[in-house]
C-alpha positions in Angstrom: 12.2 348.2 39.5 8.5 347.3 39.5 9.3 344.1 37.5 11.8 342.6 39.8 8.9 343.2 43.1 7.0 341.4 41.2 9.5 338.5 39.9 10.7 338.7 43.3 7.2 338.1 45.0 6.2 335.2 42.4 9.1 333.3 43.1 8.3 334.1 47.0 4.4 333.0 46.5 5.8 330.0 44.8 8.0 328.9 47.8 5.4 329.6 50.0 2.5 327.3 48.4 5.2 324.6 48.3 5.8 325.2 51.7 1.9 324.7 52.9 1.2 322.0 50.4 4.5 320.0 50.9 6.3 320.7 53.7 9.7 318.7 54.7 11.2 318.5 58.2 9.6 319.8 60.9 7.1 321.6 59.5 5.6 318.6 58.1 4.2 318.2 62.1 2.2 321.4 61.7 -1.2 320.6 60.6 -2.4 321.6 57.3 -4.8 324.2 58.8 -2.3 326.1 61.1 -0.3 326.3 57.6 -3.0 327.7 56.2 -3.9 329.9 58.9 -0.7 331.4 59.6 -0.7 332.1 55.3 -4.0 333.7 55.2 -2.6 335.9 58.4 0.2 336.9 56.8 -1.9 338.0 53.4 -3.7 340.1 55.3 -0.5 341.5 57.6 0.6 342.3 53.6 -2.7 343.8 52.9 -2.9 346.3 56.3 0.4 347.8 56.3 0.5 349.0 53.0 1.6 346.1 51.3 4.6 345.5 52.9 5.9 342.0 51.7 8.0 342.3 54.9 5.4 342.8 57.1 3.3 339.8 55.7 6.1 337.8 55.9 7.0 338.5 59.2 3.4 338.0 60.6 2.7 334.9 58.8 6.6 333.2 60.4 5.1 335.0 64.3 1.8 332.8 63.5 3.2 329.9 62.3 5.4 330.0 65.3 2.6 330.2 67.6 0.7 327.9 65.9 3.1 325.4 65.8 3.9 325.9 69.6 0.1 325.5 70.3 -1.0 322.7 67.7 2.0 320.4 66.9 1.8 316.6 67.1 
């Protein structure tokens, strides 16, 4: 069970980079920094609640979100 969290959160960290270095669509109008931002947020969401990859996940979407909302072109 240990192996597949972490298989599971590789693949998930793999997405993510790909998302923040080369993003497609939409997100491609969100600044490099918010992407960033809202990355590093969620790391440390992960970090404070026990390392919840749920919980990182969830608070790094709720800042891209905002971030988006506040500093899209």
């Amino acid at each position: 069970m240990v192996w597949l969290r972490a298989v599971a959160t590789a693949i998930l960290a793999g997405v993510i980079a790909q998302l923040i270095l080369f993003p497609a669509g939409a997100l491609a109008g969100i600044p490099l920094s918010v992407r960033v931002s809202a990355a590093v947020f969620g790391f440390l969401a992960f970090l404070a609640v026990k390392r919840s990859v749920f919980a990182g996940v969830l608070a790094g979407e709720a800042a891209l979100l905002v971030g988006g909302f506040l500093f899209a072109h």
